[in-house]
C-alpha positions in Angstrom: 61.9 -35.8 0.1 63.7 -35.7 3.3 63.3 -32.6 5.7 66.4 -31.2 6.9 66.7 -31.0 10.8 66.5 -27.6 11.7 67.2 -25.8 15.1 65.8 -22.3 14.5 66.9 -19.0 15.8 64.1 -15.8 15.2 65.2 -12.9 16.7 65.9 -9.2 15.0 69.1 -9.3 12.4 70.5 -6.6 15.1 69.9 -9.4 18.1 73.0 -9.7 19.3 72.9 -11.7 21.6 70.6 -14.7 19.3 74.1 -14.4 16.6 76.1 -15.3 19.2 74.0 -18.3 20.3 73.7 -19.1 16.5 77.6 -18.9 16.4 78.1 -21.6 19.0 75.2 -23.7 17.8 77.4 -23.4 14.2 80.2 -24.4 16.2 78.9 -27.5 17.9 76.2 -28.3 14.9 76.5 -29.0 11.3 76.2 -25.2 9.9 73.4 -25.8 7.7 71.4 -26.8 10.5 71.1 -23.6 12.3 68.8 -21.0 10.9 68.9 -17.4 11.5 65.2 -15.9 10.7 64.1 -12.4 11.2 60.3 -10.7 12.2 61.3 -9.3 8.4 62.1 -12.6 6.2 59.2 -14.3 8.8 56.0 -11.6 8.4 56.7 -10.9 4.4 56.8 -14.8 3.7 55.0 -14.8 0.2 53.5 -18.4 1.2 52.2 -19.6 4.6 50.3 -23.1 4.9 49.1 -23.7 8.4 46.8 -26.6 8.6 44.9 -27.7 12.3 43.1 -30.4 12.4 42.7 -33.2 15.3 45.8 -35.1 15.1 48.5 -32.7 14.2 49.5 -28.9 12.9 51.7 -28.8 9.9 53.5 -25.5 9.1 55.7 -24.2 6.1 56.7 -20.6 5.4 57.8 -20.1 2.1 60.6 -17.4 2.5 61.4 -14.8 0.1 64.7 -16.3 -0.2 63.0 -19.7 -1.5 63.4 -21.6 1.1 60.8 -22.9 3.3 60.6 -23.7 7.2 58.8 -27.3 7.7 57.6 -27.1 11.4 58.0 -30.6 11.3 61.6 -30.6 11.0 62.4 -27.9 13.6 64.5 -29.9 16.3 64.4 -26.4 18.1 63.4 -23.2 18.4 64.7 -19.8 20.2 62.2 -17.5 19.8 63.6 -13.9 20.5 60.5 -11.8 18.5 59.3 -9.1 20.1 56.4 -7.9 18.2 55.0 -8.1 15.6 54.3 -5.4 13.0 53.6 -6.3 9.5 55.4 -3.8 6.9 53.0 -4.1 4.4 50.1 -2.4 6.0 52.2 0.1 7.6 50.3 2.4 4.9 47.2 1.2 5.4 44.4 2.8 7.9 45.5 2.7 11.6 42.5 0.3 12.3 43.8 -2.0 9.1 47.1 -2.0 10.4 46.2 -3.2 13.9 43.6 -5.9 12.4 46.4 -7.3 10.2 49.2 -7.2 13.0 46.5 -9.0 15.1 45.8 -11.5 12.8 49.2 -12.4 12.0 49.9 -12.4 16.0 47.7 -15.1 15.8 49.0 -17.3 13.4 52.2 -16.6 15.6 50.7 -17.5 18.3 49.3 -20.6 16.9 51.9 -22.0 15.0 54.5 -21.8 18.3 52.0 -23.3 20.8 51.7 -26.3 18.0 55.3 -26.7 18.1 56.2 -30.5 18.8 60.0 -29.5 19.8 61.5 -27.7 22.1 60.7 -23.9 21.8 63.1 -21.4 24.1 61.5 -18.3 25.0 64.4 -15.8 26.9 63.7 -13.4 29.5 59.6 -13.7 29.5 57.0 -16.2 29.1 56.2 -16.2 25.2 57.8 -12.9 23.9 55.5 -13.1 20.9 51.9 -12.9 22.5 53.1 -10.5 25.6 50.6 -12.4 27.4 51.3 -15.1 30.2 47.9 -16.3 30.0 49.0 -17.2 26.4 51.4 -20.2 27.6 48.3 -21.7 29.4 46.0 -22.2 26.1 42.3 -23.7 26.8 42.1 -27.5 25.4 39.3 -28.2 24.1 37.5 -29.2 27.2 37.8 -26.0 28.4 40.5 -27.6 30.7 43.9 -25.6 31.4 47.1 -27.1 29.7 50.4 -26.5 29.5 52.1 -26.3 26.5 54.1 -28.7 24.6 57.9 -28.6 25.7 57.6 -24.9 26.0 60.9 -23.5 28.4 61.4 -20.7 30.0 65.0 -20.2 30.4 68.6 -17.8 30.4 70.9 -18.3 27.9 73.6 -19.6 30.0 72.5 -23.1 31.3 70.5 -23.7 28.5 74.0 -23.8 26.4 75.9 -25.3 29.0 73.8 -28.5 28.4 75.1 -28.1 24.7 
C-alpha cells in the first residue's frame, strides 16, 4: 500500500495564523495533501508505534478519526505546538500528570528530531521541547549534531519559496 505524501501542519485548532498557511498550501497543493493536526487529535491518538533502531525511526499515530500519520510519508512538517499537556491525566495526581506530560514530551521530542523531512519550527528553536539545547541532540559518540533538516524560520520567506 502506497503512503500518501503528506505536508503536515500541528498547531492549536485556534492557530490562526498555521490555517492560513494551510490555506495557501491547499491552494498551491493537492488538498488532500495538507494536514491540519491539533496537540488534541495528536496526545489522545488511541495507537502510537514508534520504533528506533540503528538504521531508521518509523512512526504512525493512529488518530481518533482512523486515520494514521506515517512519518515516512511526511514531505513536511510546521510544527506550531506549544506544550504539551495530556487530557487524560488532567485528573490524575499532580506528580502523575507531570510524569505522563513528560513522557509524552519525549516521544515528541523523539519522533521530530527523527524526522527525515523538512520540519519548520516558527518563532523559536523547537517550540515542543522549550529547550535549545534540544536541537543539538548527543549522537551516540557523545559528539554534538545537528539535526536532520531542522529550520528555523518566519512565515514569510519560507512561503515565498512556495
Amino acid at each position: 500500500m502506497t503512503k500518501q505524501p503528506t505536508v503536515l501542519i500541528l498547531a492549536d485548532h485556534r492557530d490562526r495564523t498555521a490555517h492560513d498557511v494551510a490555506a495557501l498550501l491547499r491552494a498551491r497543493l493537492p488538498a488532500d495533501v495538507v494536514r491540519f493536526v491539533t496537540p488534541r487529535e495528536l496526545l489522545s491518538a488511541p495507537r502510537i508505534v514508534h520504533r528506533l533502531s540503528q538504521s531508521n525511526t518509523i512512526t504512525h499515530w493512529s488518530l481518533e478519526d482512523g486515520s494514521i500519520l506515517h512519518s515516512e510519508s511526511l514531505t513536511a512538517v510546521l510544527n506550531r505546538l506549544e506544550r504539551v499537556d495530556l487530557p487524560a491525566f488532567s485528573r490524575s495526581s499532580p506528580e502523575d500528570h507531570t510524569y505522563a506530560n513528560a513522557e509524552m514530551h519525549a516521544l515528541l521530542v523523539s519522533w521530530i528530531v527523527s524526522l527525515r523531512c523538512t520540519v519548520i519550527l516558527l518563532t523559536t528553536i523547537l517550540l515542543i521541547s522549550g529547550f535549545y539545547h534540544a536541537a543539538w541532540p548527543l549522537a551516540p559518540s557523545g559528539s554534538v549534531r545537528p539535526l536532520r533538516g531542522l529550520h528555523a524560520e518566519f512565515a514569510t520567506p519560507l512561503l515565498a519559496r512556495l
